[in-house]
N, C-alpha and C positions, 0 to 999 in steps of 0.2 A: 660377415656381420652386415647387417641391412641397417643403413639410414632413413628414418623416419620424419613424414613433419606434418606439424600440427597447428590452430591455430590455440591460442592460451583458452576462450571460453570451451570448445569444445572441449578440450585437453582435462581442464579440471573436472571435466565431467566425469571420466575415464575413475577418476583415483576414487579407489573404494567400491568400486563398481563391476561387479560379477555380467552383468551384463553386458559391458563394454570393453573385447578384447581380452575378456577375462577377468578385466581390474588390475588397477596399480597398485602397489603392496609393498610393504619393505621387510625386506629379509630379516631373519633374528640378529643375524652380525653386524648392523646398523645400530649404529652410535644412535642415544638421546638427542630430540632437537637442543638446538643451544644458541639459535640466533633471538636478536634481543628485537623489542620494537622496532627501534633506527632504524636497525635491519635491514626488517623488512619492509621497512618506508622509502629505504635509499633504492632495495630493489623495486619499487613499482616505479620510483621516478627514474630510475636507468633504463624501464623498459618504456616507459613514455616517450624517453628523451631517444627511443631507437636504438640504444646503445646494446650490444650482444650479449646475453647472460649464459653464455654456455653450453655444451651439449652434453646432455642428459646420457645415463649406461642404464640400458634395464635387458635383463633377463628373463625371454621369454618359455615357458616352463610348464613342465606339470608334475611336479617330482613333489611327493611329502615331505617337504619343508616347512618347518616354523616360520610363519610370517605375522606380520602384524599392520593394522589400517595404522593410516596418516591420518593424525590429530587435526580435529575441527577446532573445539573450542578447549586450546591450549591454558594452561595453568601449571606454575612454575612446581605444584605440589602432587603431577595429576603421577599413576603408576602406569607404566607401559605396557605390567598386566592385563590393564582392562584394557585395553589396545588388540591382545590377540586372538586371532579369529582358527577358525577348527581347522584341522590340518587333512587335506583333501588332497586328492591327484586330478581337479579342474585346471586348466590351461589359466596362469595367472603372468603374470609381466610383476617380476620384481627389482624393486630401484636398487642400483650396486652405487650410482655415484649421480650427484643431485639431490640427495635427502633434503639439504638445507632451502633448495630454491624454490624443490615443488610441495616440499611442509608450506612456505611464506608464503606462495601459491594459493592453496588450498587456504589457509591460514585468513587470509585476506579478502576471499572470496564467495569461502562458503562457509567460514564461521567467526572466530572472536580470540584476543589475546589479553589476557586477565576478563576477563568479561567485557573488554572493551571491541568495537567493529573500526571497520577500515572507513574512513572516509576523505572524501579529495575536494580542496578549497577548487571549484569551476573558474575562479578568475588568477587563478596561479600559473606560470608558465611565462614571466618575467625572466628577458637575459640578463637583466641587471641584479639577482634575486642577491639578498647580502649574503646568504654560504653557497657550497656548492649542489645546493640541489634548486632545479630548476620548476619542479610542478610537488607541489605541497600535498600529502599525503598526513596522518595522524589517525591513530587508534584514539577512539573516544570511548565515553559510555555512555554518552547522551547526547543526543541529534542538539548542535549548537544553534543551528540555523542558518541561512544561508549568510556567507557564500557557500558552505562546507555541504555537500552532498553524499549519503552513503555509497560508497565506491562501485558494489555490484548492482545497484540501480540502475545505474547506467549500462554494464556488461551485459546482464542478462537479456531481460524484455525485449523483445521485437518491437520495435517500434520506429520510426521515422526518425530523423536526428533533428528536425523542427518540432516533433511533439515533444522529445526530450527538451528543448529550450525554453517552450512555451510552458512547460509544467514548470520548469527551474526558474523561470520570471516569477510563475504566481508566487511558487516557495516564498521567495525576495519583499513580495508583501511593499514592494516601492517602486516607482520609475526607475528602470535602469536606463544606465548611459550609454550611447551608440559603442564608445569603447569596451563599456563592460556586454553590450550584447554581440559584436566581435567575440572577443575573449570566452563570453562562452559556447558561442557558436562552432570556434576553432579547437574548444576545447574538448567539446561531445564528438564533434569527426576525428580527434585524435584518436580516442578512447576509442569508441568504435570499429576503428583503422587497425590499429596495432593490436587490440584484443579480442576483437572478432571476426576481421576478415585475413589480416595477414599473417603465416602461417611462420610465429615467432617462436616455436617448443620445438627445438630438432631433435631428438635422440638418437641411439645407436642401438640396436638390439640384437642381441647374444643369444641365439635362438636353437633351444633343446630339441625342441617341438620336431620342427621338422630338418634338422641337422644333429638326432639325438647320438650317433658317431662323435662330433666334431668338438662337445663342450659334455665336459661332465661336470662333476660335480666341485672334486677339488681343480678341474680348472678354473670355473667360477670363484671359489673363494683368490686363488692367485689372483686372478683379474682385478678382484677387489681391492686384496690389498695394493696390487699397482696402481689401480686410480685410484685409493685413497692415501697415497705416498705422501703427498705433499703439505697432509696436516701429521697430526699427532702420528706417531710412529705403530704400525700395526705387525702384527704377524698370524698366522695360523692358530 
């Protein structure tokens, strides 16, 4: 089993994507998403705050298997029908355990949850914040205004982390304070730090490919149901 690592922007490139590594994909015996906004708000602020979110099990493959993409623009009524994609023997990477973190992933990044997008207050990241989340996160449906920035504005674009400030002042449309131009200064090197250079997605991968002896097919499903032991009760 080979250990992998990545950094989160390039990573979500990956998912859905035939050109990269095959694509990330989830197998038919993957449960429905089921994380709620919170969620997915408490995981952007664990991974801001540095904090570990786990390592990922994907199976790397080419076997005709039902598989289906990771939902962009989620909705509580959508069918996981229109989700699956033609069933081929191309080399694909599919997720066995992690569905929940790299859907809110994807989810956050490169699309919408009820129609709403991800966006992150720049002057959030108080130790003293009143719960315990430390950098402010919220799915909106309409750009509030600053402070609240849309979240992959920042991730994506190559750009300098002073033109990102200097764009985020005019946003603001007012003098900012030496504190608030700190706060957002420290706050675009964060973003940038932890989701674009530092290589925060580790996975594990279970590899048919070129170990096609070593892992079949109901070994996989085994494997599954042992990582997914620890929620609802599964079997064969």
């Amino acid at each position: 089993m080979n250990n992998q690592k990545e950094t989160i922007r390039k990573f979500v490139n990956y998912i859905n994507n035939p050109d990269q590594l095959g694509g990330f994909w989830l197998p038919n015996i993957q449960r429905p998403f089921v994380w709620s906004e919170e969620q997915i708000e408490r995981l952007y602020d664990s991974i801001l705050r540095e904090y570990p979110i786990g390592t990922l099990l994907v199976w790397k493959n080419n076997s005709s298997i039902k598989h289906r993409k990771f939902i962009d623009n989620y909705k509580a009524d959508l069918r996981l029908l229109d989700f699956f994609v033609p069933i081929n023997n191309n080399q694909k990477m599919l997720v066995l355990d992690g569905q929940q973190r790299m859907q809110s992933l994807y989810i956050g990044l490169k699309g919408s949850y009820e129609g709403k997008e991800l966006y992150f207050n720049v002057l959030s990241g108080d130790l003293k914040a009143p719960d315990d989340r430390r950098y402010e996160f919220k799915f909106l449906l309409a750009n509030p205004g600053f402070p609240w920035i849309k979240f992959n504005t920042i991730v994506f674009p190559d750009k300098r982390n002073k033109e990102f400030k200097q764009e985020i002042i005019l946003i603001a449309g007012r003098t900012i304070t030496g504190l608030e131009d700190d706060r957002i200064e420290e706050n675009i090197e964060l973003v940038r730090n932890v989701f674009c250079l530092q290589e925060n997605i580790l996975y594990q991968e279970v590899d048919s490919i070129d170990r096609p002896s070593a892992y079949k097919e109901d070994d996989i499903v085994e494997i599954f149901i042992r990582a997914n032991s620890g929620g609802t009760r599964l079997d064969k």
